[in-house]
N, C-alpha and C positions, 0 to 999 in steps of 0.2 A: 252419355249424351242424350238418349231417350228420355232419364228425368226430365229437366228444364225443359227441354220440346215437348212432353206432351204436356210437362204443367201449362206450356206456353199455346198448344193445342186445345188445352182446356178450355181456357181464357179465352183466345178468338172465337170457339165455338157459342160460348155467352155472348159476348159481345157481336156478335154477329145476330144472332138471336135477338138481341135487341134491337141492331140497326132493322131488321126485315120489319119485325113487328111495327119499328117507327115508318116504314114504308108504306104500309097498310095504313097506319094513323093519317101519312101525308098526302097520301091519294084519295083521301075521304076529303079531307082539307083543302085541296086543292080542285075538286068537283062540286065541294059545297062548303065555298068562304064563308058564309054564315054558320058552319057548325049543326048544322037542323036541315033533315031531320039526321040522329045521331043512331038511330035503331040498334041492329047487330054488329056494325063497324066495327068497332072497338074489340069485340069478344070476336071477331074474322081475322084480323090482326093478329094479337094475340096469339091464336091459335097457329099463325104463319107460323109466329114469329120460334113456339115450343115447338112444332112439329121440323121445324128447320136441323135442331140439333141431332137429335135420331138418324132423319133418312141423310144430311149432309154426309152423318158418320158413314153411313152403309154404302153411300156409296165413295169412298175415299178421301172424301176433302178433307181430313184431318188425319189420315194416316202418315208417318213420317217412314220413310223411307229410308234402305240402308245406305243407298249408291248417291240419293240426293236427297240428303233429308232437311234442307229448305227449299223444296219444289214447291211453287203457288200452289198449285196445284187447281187451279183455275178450272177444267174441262169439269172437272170431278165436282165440283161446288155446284155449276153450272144445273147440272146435270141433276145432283142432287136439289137443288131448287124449282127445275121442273119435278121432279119426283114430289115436292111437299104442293104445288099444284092441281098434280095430277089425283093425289089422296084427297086435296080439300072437297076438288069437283066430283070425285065419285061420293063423297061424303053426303055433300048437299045434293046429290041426286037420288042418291039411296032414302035420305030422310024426307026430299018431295021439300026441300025450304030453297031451291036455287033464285024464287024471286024477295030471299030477302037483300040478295048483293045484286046489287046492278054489272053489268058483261063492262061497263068503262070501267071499272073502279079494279075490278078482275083481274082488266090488263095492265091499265096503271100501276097496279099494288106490283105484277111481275115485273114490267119494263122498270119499275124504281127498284126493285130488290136487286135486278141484274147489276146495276150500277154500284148500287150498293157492294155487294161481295166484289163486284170490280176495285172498286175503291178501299176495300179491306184489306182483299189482297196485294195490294202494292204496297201500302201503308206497312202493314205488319211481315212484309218478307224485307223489307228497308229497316224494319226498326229490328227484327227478329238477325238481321245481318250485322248491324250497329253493334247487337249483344255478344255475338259469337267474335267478332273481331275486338273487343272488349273482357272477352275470357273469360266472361258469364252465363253463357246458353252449353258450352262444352263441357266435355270429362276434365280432371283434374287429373290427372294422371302419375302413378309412382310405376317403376319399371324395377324388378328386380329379377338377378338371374347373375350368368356369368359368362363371361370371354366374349366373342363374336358376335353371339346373338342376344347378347344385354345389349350390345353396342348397334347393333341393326336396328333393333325395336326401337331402340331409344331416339335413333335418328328416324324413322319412321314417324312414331309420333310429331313430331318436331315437325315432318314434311304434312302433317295430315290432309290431304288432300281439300277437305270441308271448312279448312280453319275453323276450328273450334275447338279441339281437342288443346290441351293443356299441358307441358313435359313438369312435372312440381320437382321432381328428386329421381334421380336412377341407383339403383344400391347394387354393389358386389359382392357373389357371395365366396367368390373365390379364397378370399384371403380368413378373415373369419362369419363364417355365415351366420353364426347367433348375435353380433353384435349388428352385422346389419338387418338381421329380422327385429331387433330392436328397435332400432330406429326408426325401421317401418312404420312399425307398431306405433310406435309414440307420433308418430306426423299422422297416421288414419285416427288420433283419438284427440289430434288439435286439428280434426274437421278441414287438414287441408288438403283432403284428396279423396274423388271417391268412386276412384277404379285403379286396378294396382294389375299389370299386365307381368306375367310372369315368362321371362326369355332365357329359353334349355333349349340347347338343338340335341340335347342327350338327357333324358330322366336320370336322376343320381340321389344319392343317399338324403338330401336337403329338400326334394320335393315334395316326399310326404308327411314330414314336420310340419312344411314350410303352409302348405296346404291347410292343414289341420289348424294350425293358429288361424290362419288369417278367412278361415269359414264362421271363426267364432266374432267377427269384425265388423261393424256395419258397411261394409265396403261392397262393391263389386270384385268380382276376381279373374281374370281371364285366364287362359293359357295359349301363348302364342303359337300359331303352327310352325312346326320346324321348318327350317332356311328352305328347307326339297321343295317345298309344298308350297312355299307363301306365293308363288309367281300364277297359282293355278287357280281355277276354279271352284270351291269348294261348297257341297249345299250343306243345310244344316248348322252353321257355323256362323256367330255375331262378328260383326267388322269395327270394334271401338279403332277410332281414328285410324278407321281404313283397313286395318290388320284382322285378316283373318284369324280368328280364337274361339276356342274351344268355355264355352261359359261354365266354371266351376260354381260358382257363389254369385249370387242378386241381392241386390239391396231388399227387404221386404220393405212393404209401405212406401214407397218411391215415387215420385211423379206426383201424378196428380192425389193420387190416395194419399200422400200425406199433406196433400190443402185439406180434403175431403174431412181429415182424421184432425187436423189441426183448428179445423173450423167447428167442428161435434165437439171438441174439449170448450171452446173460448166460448160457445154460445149454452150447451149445456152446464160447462164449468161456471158461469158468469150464474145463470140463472138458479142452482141450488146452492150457490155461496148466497145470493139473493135471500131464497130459502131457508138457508139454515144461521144467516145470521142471529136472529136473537134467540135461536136454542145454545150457538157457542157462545154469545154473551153472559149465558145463566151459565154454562158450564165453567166459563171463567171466571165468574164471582165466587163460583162455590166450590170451586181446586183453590183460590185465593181464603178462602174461609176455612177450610179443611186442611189444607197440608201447606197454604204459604205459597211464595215464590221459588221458581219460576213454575208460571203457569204452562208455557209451552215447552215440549221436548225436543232439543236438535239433536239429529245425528246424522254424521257421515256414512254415505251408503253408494254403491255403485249405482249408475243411471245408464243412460243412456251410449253407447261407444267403449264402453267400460270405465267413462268418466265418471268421478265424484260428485255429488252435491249433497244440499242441506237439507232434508225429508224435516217435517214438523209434525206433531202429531201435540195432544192435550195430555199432560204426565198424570201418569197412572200409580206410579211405584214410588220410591221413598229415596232410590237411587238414579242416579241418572250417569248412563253408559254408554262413550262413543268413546273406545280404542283401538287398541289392540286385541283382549280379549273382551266378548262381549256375550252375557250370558243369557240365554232364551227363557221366558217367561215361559213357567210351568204350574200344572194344575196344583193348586195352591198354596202357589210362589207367597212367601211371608213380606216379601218386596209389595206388591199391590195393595193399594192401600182401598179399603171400602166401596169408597166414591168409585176408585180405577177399575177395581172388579166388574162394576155396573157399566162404566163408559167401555172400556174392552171387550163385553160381552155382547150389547150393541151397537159396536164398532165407531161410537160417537167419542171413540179418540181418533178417528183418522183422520177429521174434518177438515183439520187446520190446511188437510193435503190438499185443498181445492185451490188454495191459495200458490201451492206448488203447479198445481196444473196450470193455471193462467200465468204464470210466469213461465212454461215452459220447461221446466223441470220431468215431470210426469204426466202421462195421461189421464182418462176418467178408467180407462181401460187398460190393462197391459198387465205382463208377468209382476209380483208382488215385490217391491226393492229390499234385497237383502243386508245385514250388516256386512262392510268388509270383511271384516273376520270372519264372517260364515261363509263368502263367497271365496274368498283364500281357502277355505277350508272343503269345500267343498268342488272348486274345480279343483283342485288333487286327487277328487275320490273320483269324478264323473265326469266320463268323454263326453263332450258339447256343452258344458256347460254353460260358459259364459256366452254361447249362442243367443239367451235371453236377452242378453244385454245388446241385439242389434236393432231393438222398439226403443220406445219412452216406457221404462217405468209406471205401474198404472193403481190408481187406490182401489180396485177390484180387477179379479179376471176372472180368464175362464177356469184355472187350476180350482179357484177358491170358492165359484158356484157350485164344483164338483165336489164341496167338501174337504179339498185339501186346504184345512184354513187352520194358522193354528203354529204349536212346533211344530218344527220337524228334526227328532231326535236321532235319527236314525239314516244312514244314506240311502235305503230301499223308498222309506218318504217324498226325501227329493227328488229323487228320480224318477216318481208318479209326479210330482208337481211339476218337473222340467218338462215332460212327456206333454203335457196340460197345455203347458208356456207354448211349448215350441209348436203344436197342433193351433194355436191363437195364432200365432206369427204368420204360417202358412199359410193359413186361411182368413186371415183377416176381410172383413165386410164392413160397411155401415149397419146392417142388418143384426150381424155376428156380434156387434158393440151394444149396439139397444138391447139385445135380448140378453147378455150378461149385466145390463145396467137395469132391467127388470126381472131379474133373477135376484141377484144380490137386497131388492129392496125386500123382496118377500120370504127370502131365509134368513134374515139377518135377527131378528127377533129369536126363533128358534132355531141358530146355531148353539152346537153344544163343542163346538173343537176351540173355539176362542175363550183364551184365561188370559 
């Protein structure tokens, strides 16, 4: 539930940002219908309108709530609006410029902001309601477990107090537990669900398998409180559709971080395919002049949920491999042909990946996509593995700033590069993405681990 609200938090918060500063604009407009003189106006505005975001945050308008998490939340914006008042006027008196705003324009610009967040927040708790009874603003919900308390939870959900929350599938594990963790499985990786509430009124032999898989998941995961407990009070404890639960596993990058993250790929992504267009034009007349078709390489590789897709890269080798088995280029693989040497060494076969990233495939950033086969082969050797796979797939990270770029012959390897991944994952930043994207530009010449 938190996702969609706060992306939907995010959103009002802009957009409100805007309206204020258009208050500021309108209050100038409407003191002086001719537009002149136009002096600081505009840059006073403005200023409302960014400083709005920050202190509205601080002081709650945008926080959501577990007990009412479509409260207007009205007192709180209020409140926060005198606060970006309060800062402007100490502003202009500290720097001695208070007769560049006129005391109408002052009030004006407040009396119309008031209206304004009035006017937002009715609008957007009606359209923010529209969504939740629509089955769009809520959890998607899978319930697994057995006897009683599969069956409580399950109606729980279903009553969720908030309407919003979502029942998608309830699974038992009573009868055979691996087929219906299957199943599970396969519904959290066709994206139709993404919190999975687990109902034991007794821990038993299924819960720590059951666990373990599904940490490796891009999902939510809860653990419901036993039947004793749900009727009480409980601190410490998240409430997906109401129920008290104990939170195992978080989606990483969720809410609004994955606009944030999805907007850094489309607009950086967009701008160095920009970029690098006519260097991959020369690279593909002269893989066409050199070794022939085809100039680009598809292969099947795990992404994102632990689903498949088509990774592109510019062919380097003489062979081209997406199976079953699939063999890792090694220092000087007879496969790699001349040209490939040089493009693999300055990693200007990966290019074609930008094209992956603005289609949503991968990121500019994230753990490096492995071949099936390696990833088969390698979550058998290593606890968490497929944990990588709860991001986008990314043409650099952070394992690979660190030097681990390259094979990885050995399981001691992977498990420094998953260490790498999973330390990206948990920490993910817009800061933490740029500095791995001017990282990678300035080793990338003198890498010596890429054949």
């Amino acid at each position: 539930m938190r996702e969609n609200l706060s992306i939907a938090m995010g959103v009002l918060s802009i957009v409100e940002a805007a309206l204020l500063t258009g208050c500021g604009l309108l209050a100038h407009l409407l003191l002086n219908p001719t537009w002149s003189p136009v002096g600081w106006y505009p840059v006073g505005a403005l200023a409302l309108g960014i400083a709005s975001i920050p202190l509205l945050r601080l002081f709650g308008a945008y926080r959501i709530s577990q007990t009412h998490p479509l409260e207007p939340r009205v007192f709180q914006a209020l409140v926060g609006w005198m606060a970006v008042f309060a800062a402007f006027l100490a502003f202009l008196n500290l720097t001695q410029t208070t007769e560049a705003f006129s005391r109408s324009w002052i009030v004006a610009s407040f009396a119309l902001g008031v209206l304004a967040l009035l006017l937002a927040r009715a609008v957007s708790l009606r359209y923010l309601r529209q969504l939740g009874n629509a089955g769009r603003l809520g959890p998607r919900v899978a319930v697994i477990g057995r006897g009683q308390a599969l069956h409580d939870i399950a109606q729980a959900v279903l009553r969720d107090p908030f309407g919003l929350a979502r029942l998608i599938e309830a699974h038992d594990l009573e009868r055979n537990p691996d087929a219906a963790m299957q199943r599970l499985i396969a519904t959290i990786r066709a994206g139709k669900v993404s919190e999975v509430l687990i109902a034991l009124d007794e821990p038993d032999d299924t819960l720590e398998p059951l666990i373990h898989t599904l940490k490796s998941e891009a999902v939510a995961v809860h653990m419901a409180l036993p039947s004793s407990l749900r009727g009480t009070p409980v601190l410490g404890f998240d409430r997906p559709a109401g129920i008290p639960a104990l939170a195992l596993s978080e989606v990483p990058l969720s809410g609004w971080a994955s606009v944030v993250k999805r907007v850094e790929d489309l607009v950086l992504g967009s701008l160095l395919l920009m970029l690098a267009a006519p260097m991959m034009g020369l690279i593909a007349v002269a893989i066409l002049l050199t070794m022939g078709r085809p100039i680009l390489f598809r292969q099947h590789r795990l992404g994102f949920n632990n689903n498949t897709f088509a990774v592109y890269k510019f062919r380097t080798m003489t062979t081209v491999e997406d199976g079953a088995v699939v063999t890792q280029a090694r220092r000087d693989d007879p496969r790699i042909t001349p040209l490939g040497r040089i493009l693999r060494r300055t990693s200007l076969d990966e290019l074609p990946q930008l094209m992956n990233v603005l289609r949503g495939d991968m990121s500019l950033v994230g753990p490096r996509p492995h071949a099936i086969s390696h990833n088969t082969h390698y979550a058998a050797l290593i606890d968490g593995y497929l944990g990588r796979h709860r991001v986008k797939p990314g043409i650099t990270g952070w394992a690979q700033v660190n030097g681990l770029r390259g094979e990885t012959d050995t399981p001691d390897k992977m498990r420094r590069r998953l260490e790498y991944d999973l330390h990206y994952i948990e920490n993910w930043s817009l800061l933490f993405d740029l500095r791995i994207i001017a990282q990678t530009i300035t080793i990338l010449l003198g890498d010596r681990n890429a054949y």
